[in-house]
C-alpha positions in Angstrom: 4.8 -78.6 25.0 7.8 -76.8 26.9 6.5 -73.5 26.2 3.3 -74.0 27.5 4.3 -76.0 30.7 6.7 -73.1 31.2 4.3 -70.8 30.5 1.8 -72.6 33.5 4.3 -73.0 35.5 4.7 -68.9 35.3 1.2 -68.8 35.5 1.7 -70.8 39.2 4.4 -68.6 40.5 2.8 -65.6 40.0 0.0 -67.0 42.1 2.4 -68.1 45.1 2.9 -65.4 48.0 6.6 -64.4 47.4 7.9 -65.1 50.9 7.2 -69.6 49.9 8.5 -68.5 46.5 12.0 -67.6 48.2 11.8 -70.6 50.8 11.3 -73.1 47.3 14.4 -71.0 46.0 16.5 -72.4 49.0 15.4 -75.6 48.7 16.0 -75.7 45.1 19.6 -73.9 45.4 20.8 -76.7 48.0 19.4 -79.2 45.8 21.1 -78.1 42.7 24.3 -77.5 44.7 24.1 -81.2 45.6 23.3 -82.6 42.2 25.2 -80.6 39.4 28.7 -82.2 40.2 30.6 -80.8 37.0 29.4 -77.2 37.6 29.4 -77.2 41.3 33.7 -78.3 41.2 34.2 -75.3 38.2 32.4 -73.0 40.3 34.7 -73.6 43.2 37.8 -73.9 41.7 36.6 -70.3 39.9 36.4 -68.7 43.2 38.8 -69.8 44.7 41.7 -68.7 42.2 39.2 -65.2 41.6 39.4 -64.1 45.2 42.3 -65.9 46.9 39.3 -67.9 48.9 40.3 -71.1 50.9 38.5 -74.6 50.1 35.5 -74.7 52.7 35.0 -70.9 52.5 34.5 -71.3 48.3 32.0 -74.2 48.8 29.8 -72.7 51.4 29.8 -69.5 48.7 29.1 -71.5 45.9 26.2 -73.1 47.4 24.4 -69.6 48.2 25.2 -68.7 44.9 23.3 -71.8 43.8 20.5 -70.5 46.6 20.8 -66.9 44.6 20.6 -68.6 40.9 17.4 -71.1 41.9 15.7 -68.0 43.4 16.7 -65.9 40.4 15.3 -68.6 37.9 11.8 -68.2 39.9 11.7 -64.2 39.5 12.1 -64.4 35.9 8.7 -66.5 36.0 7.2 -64.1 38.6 7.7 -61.5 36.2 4.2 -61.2 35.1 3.0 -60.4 38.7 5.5 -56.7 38.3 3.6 -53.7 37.1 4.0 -50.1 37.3 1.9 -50.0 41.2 3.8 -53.2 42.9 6.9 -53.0 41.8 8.6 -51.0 44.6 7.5 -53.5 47.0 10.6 -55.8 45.5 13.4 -53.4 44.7 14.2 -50.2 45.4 16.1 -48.2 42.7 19.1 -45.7 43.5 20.3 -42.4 41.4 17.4 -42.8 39.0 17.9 -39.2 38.1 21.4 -40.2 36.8 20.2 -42.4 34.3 17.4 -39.7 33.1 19.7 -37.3 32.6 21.9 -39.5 30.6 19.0 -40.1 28.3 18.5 -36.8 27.9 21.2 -35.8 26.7 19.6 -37.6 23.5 22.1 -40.4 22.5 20.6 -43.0 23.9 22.2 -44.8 26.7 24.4 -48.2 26.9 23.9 -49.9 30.4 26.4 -51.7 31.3 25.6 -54.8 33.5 26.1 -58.2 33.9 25.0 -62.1 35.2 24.2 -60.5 38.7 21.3 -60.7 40.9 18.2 -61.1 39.0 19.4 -59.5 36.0 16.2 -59.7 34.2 14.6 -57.4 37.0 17.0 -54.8 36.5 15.2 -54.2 33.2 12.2 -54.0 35.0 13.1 -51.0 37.6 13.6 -49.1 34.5 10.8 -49.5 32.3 8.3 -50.1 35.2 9.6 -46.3 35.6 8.5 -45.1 32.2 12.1 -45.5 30.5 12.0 -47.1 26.9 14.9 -50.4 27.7 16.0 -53.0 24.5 18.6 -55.6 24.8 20.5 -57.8 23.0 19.6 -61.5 24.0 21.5 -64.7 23.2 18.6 -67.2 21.7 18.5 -70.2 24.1 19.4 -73.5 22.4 15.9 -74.4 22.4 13.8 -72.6 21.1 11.2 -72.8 22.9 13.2 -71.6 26.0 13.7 -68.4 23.7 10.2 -67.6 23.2 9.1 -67.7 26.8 11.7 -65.7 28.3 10.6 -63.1 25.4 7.1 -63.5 26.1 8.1 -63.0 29.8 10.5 -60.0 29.0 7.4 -58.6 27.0 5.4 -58.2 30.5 7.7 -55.9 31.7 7.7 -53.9 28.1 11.6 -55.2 27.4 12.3 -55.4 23.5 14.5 -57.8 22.7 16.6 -58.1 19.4 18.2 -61.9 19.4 21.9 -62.7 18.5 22.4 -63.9 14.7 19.8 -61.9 12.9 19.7 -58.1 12.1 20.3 -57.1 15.5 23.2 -54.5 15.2 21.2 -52.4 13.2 18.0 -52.7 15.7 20.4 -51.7 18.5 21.6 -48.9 16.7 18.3 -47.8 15.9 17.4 -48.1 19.4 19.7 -45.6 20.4 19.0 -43.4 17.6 15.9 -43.0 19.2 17.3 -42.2 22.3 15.9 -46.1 24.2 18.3 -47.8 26.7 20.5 -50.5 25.1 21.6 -53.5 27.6 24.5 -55.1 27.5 25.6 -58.3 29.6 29.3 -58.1 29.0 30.4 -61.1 31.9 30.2 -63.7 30.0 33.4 -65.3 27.0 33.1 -63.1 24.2 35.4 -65.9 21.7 38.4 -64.7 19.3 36.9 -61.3 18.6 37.0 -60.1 21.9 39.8 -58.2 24.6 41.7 -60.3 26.0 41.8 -58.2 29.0 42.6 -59.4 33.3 38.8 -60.5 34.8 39.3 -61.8 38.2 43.2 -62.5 38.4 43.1 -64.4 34.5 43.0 -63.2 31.1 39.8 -63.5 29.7 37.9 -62.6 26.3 35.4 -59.7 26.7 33.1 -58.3 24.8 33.5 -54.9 23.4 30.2 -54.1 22.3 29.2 -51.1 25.2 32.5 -49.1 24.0 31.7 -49.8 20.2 27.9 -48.2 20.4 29.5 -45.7 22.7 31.9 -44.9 20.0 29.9 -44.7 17.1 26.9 -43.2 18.7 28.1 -40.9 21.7 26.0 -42.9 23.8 26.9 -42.6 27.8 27.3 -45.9 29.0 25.8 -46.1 32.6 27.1 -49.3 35.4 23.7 -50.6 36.4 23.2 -53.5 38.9 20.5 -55.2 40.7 21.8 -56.7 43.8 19.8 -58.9 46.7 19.7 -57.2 49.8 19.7 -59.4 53.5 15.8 -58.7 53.6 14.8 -60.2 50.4 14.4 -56.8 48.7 16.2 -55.8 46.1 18.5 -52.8 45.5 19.3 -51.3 42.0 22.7 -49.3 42.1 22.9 -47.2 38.9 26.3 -45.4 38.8 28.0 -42.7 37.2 28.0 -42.1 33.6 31.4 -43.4 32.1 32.6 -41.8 28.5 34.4 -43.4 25.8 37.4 -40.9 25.6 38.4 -40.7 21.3 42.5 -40.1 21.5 42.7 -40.9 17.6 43.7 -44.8 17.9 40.4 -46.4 17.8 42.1 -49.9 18.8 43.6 -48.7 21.9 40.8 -46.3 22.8 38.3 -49.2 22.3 40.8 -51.3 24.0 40.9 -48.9 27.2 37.6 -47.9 27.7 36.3 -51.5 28.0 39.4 -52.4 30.1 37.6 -49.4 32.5 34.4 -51.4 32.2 35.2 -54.4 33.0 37.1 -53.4 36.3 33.7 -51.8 37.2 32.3 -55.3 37.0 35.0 -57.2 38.3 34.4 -54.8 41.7 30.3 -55.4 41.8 31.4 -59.2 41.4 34.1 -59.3 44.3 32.0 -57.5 46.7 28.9 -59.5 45.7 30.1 -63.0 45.0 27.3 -65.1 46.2 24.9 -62.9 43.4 27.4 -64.1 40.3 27.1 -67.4 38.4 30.5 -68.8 39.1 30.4 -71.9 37.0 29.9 -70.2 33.8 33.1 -70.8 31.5 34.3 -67.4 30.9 37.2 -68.1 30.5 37.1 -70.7 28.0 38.6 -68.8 25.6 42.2 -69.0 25.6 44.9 -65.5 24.8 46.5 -67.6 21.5 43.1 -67.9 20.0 43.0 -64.1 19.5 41.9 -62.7 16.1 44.1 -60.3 14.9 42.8 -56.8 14.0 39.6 -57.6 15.7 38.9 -54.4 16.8 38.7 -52.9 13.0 36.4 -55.7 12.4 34.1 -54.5 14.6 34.2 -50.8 13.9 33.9 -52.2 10.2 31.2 -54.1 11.2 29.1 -51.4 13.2 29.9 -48.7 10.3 28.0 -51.6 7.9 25.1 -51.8 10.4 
């Protein structure tokens, strides 16, 4: 029953003009701002130790952040409506040429990215451009959730290996084949992760872009899709960054996604009305470190 009222409701945005699509979005964002108590307070208290922000000024950010989210949530169902003709009517994408020629250099690619903007759509500016994109997803904890967003990734030719089943070997296969491998890496990444400085606190990060990078060569590639004052969207794809092998896999995997995540931590502070601030990434605390987590992943990724 979710699915398909989901699904409808899909069906119904994608036959809304997008200018009343983005006027619901503000309506919805100051709604949710007003009624999600819990994760309005975490989103401000977030803020304001992240960028040194004073009371008032974290609330009115919060609250277009909310604005950003509810409008995000109704692109995702709009994504049907892209295709390969009308898609430049909703983003425009910069420095494609720098992630063609990191594909070509035949490795396959790791895009590094995050919960910024309409993330979803960022997928979409690349295959809507004839570039072959997978991703590792988290499965929603219902199901149902799980299969429409995949159904709705599908329309914009996205494959999608979910967390918990044989996905490190997909991914890897993926890249084999020289496809695009997506990576979210802003969210807590648990005991197994660096512990590494994200906004001014210590916080668990994943380490699967230098990983794949490692084992594979793979470029990795800092990709965003930000919402521009107009309503359009911009994609910023940057320079290539290379994992740099000094003999010490811990500290070189160690380093390289320290250099990542400053690359996000920059996007965030100069965009902070396009992150989800009430997220808990930073739930995981330094003493709940594993120790010799990073050969558990290599060991893993050598098994996969």
């Amino acid at each position: 029953m979710i699915y398909k009222s989901l699904m409808a409701l899909s069906w119904l945005v994608c036959h809304t003009p997008y200018r009343l699509l983005m006027g619901a979005g503000w309506v919805l964002g100051n709604l949710y701002n007003l009624l999600v108590k819990k994760e309005r307070e975490r989103a401000v208290r977030q803020m304001m130790a992240a960028l040194d922000m004073d009371e008032a000024t974290a609330r009115h950010t919060v609250r277009l952040s909310f604005i950003n989210m509810a409008r995000n949530v109704l692109e995702i169902l709009y994504m049907p409506h892209l295709n390969e003709q009308n898609f430049r009517e909703y983003m425009d994408v910069e420095n494609l040429d720098t992630l063609k020629n990191a594909l070509a250099e035949g490795h396959g690619t790791v895009i590094l990215t995050g919960h910024i903007g309409t993330w979803e759509w960022l997928s979409a500016s690349f295959t809507l451009n004839g570039l072959p994109v997978t991703a590792i997803a988290k499965p929603q904890p219902n199901i149902q959730y799980t299969r429409v967003l995949d159904d709705l990734r599908a329309t914009i030719h996205v494959e999608i290996f979910s967390r918990g089943t044989s996905e490190l070997l997909a991914a890897a296969r993926a890249l084999k084949k020289g496809k695009i491998l997506g990576f979210l890496v802003d969210q807590d990444a648990g005991p197994g992760g660096a512990f590494l400085p994200f906004l001014g606190k210590i916080a668990s990060t994943p380490m699967g872009p230098a990983v794949f990078s490692r084992k594979f060569h793979s470029p990795v590639v800092p990709a965003f899709i930000l919402r521009q004052p107009g309503g359009k969207h911009k994609v910023v794809i940057m320079d290539p960054v290379s994992y740099v092998d000094t003999g010490d896999a811990d500290k070189d995997l160690f380093d390289f996604t320290a250099r990542m995540t400053k690359i996000i931590e920059q996007v965030i502070r100069e965009n902070p009305t396009q992150w989800i601030w009430f997220q808990k990434r930073w739930n995981t605390k330094p003493e709940q470190q594993k120790t010799g987590k990073h050969h558990t992943v290599i060991e893993e990724e050598k098994r996969s």
